[in-house]
N, C-alpha and C positions, 0 to 999 in steps of 0.2 A: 461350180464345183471347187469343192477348196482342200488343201493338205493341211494338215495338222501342223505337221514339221515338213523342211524339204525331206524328200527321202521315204517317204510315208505312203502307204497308196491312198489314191484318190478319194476324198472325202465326199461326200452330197450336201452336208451342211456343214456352219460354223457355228453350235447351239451354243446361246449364251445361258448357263444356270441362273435365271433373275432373282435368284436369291438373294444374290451380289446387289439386283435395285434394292431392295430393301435396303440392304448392308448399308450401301452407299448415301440411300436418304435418312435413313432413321439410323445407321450407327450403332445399333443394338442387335440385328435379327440374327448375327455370329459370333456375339459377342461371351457367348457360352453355350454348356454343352448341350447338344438336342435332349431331351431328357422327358420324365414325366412330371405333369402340370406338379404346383406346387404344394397342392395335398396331397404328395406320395411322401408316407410317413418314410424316417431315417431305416438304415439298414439294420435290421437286426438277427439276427439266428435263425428265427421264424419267417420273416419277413426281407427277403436281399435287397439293397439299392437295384433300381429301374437303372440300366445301364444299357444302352443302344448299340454299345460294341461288341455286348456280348452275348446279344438276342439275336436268332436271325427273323429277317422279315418273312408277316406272318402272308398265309396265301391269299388272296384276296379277287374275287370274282369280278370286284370293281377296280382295280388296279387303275384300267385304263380309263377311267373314268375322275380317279385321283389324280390330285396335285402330277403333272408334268413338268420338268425342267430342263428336259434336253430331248430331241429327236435328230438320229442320224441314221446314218446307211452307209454298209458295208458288203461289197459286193450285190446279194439277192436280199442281205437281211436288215432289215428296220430295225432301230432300238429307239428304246425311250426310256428315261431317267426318269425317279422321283422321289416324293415323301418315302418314309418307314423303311428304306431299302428296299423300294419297286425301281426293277429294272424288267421290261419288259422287249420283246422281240417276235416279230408279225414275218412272215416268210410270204405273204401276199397281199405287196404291196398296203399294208396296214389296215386290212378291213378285217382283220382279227386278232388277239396278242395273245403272248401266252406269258405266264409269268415263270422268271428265275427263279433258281435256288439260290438264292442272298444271307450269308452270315450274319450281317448286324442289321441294324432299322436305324443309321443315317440315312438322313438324305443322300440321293447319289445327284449328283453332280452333272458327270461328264464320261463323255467314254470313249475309245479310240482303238482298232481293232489294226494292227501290222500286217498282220496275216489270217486269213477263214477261218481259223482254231485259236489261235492265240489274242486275247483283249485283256482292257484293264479299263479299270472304272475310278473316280476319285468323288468325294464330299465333302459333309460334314465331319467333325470330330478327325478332319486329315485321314481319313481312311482312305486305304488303296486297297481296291480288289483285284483280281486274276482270275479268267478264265479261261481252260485250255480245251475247252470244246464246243467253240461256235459263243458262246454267252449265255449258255443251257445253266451251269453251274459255276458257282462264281465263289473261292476262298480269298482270307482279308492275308494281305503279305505287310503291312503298316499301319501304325493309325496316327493321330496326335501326341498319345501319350509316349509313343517311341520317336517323335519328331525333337521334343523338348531332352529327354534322357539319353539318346545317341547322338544328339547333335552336341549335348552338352562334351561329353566325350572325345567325340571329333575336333572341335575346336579346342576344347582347352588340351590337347596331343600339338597342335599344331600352334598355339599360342609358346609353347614352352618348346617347342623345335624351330621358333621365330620371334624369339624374343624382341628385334629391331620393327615389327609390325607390329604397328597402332592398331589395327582392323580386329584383331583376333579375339584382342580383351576384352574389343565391346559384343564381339559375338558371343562368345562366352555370356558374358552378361543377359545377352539376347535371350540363351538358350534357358538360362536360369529361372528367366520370365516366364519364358515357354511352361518351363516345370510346373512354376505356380500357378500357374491359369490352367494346368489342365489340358485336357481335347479338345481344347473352344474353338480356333481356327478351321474351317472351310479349306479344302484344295477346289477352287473352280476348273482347272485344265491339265489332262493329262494329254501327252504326247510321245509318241514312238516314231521315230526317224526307223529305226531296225527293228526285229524281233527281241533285241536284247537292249538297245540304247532308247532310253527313255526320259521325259523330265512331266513333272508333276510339279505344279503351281500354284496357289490362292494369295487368304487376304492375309497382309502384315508380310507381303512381301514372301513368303515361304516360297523356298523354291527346291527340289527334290533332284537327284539325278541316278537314275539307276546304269550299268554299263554290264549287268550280268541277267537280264530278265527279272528284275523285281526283287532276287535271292536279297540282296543290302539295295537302300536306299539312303545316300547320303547328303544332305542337304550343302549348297553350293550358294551361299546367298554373297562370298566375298567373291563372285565373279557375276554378278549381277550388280550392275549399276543402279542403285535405289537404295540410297542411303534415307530416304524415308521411311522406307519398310511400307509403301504402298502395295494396295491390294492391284495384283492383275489378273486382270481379267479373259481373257482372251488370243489369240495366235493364228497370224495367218503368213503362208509362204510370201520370199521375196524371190524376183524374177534369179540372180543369182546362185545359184547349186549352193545349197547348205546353207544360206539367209534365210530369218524370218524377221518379221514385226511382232511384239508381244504390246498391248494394248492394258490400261488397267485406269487407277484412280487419279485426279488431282494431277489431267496432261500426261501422263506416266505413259512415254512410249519409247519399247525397248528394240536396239535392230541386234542381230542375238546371230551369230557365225557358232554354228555345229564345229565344224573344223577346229577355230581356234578355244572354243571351251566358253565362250564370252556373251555376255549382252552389255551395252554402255548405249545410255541417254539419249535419246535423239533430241536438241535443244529449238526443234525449230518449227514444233505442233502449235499453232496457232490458237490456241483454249487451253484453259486450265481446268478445265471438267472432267467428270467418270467418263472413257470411253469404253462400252461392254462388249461393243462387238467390231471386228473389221473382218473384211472381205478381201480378195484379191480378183481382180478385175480379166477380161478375157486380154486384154490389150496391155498387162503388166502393171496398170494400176495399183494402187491400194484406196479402198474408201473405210472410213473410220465412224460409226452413228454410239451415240451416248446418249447424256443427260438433258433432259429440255429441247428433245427432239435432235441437239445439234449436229450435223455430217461432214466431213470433211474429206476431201480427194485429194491426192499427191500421183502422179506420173512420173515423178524423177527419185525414188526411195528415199522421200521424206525430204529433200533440198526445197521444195517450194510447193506450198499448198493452196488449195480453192475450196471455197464452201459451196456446198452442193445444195442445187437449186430444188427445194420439195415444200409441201403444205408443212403446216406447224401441224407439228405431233405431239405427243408423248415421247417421254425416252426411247432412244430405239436400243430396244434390247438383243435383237436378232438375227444374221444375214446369210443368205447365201446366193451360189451362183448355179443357176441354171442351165442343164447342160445344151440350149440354146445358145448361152452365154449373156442371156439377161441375168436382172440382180435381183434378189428379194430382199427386203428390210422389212421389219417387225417391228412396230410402237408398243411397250406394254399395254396403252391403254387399249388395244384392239386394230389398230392401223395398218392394213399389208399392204407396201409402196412397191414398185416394180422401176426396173430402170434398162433403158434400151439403149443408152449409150454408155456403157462402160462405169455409169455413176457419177455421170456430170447431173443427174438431175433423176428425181423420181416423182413418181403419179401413183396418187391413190386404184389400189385395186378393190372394185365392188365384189368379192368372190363369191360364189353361185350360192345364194338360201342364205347365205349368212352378212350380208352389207359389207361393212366392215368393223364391226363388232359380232365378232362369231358367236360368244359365249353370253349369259344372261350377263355375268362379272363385268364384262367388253374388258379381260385382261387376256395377253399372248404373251407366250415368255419364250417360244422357239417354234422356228420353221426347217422344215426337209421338203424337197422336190417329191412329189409323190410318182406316181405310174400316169402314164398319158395325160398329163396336163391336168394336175394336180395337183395339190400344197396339204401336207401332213403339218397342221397346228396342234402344240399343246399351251396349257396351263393351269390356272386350277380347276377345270373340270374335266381336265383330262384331253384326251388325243380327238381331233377333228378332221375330216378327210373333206375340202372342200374344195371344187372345180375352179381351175384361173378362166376368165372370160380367153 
């Protein structure tokens, strides 16, 4: 079972959106904005541009059955992430769903609930949603195209109230780019420490902080360590009150203090690979799974690491911790590993009916703990309820 942020209630999974595999192998799949295929003629009077911000998703009786990118739980209730702004939520134990009220048809991402009434969701096109009644109804509070035009704003306020900082004019510059590309960028991870303190994440580094419930969202990317502007991916608590690890592309691994406002570089991740997902261990651990299968444990917050002993996989895109206190890892290509000591090693799980390629696809892009010894899969053909031996 894992937190979001310290300070956050208890999580059931750490869902990684595998959109971000894409991203990360092919370099293109965020590279612009979700949109209609390439014969939707231009906008005209008659005819509007297809625009995904400002359609909301339509209802759909196979919802659960679509594209899945995220499964978690919150208190009693299940959610699931997807295509076209499906966000879906099962109040028994996931042997049914029912679909949201959704404003736009991004992809959703990710989602994180503070409190029973109040959540937010994040995606494509940098959109952030709000719901203040369980996840039944969901309004957009941001998107991309206000990530590039208030940040622009913000920075250059503060470039010219610090003129002696170098930092400023390249964010400015930053924000500029932002402007021209549009809603192209992705948020993979939102995060609520409070009902009102919140951060929201993705690729090219974006990094969001809200301090009022969602009302302004201002982006903080000069107090994030990642002068690359790598994509991250992922967030899991550190044994210390108000530490977390934040996980992403090209080794990017960040140790991030609530208190002090900060994240800076941890220099001593033994790869240079995508990491999509970590976990936090019953014993204070952290385990970290990525690209080309690869895993890696630390016991001491990231001072010295070991590779963790498992079959060759596929990327693992997925984990969480069971409230046994075993671990689950997720291979895209269909892989569910189990680990019974803390993440020094994992074993293929044959899960009931389905081997370990559950789907015709054999792709998994997220797991959640189900009811009685159970594992809630999704991916693209949607949500799977299948028995742990």
């Amino acid at each position: 079972m894992n937190n979001k942020l310290p300070g956050s209630p208890r999580r059931m999974v750490v869902n990684i959106a595998v959109l971000v595999c894409a991203l990360a192998l092919a370099a293109t799949s965020s590279a612009a904005p979700e949109s209609a295929p390439e014969s939707t003629p231009e906008s005209t009077p008659e005819s509007p541009r297809y625009d995904v911000l400002n359609l909301p998703a339509i209802p759909s009786t196979l919802a659960a059955q679509s594209l899945i990118y995220s499964i978690s739980k919150f208190g009693d209730r299940y959610f699931a992430t997807g295509q076209h702004g499906h966000i879906l939520y099962s109040d028994d134990g996931g042997e049914s769903w029912q679909q949201a009220e959704v404003p736009v048809r991004s992809s959703i991402l990710d989602i994180d609930f503070p409190s029973p009434e109040l959540g937010w969701a994040v995606g494509h096109e940098g959109v952030i949603l709000h719901s203040m009644d369980g996840g039944k109804t969901w309004v957009k509070q941001f998107d991309g195209l206000r990530y590039g035009e208030e940040g622009l704003a913000h920075y250059e306020a503060l470039a010219a109230a610090n003129p002696d900082n170098e930092m400023y004019p390249l964010l400015v510059e930053e924000m500029r780019f932002a402007i021209s590309q549009g809603a192209d960028k992705p948020l993979f991870r939102v995060a609520f420490p409070t009902v009102d303190h919140g951060y929201a994440v993705g690729a090219y580094g974006m990094a969001l902080e809200t301090v009022d419930a969602g009302q302004t969202w201002t982006p903080v990317l000069e107090k994030v360590d990642n002068d690359g502007f790598y994509h991250i991916f992922d967030v899991a608590p550190l044994p210390e009150q108000g530490k977390f690890f934040a996980s992403g592309e090209a080794g990017l691994l960040l140790e991030g203090d609530i208190s002090q406002n900060i994240a800076r570089r941890v220099r001593t991740v033994p790869w240079d690979g995508s990491f999509f997902t970590i976990v936090d261990a019953a014993d204070g651990g952290l385990v970290m799974g990525g690209l080309r299968g690869n895993m890696f444990r630390t016991v001491d917050v990231g001072a010295t690491w070991t590779t963790v002993k498992k079959p060759m996989t596929s990327a693992i895109v997925d984990s969480t911790r069971l409230a046994d206190g075993r671990l689950i890892a997720v291979g895209i290509g269909g892989e569910v590993l189990i680990s019974a000591d803390n993440g020094a090693s994992f074993t293929p799980v044959p899960v009931a009916g389905a081997g370990q390629l559950y789907t015709t696809s054999g792709r998994v892009y997220a797991v959640s703990e189900g009811p009685e010894g159970t594992l809630l899969l999704g991916g693209p053909a949607g949500i799977h309820k299948v028995k742990l031996p």
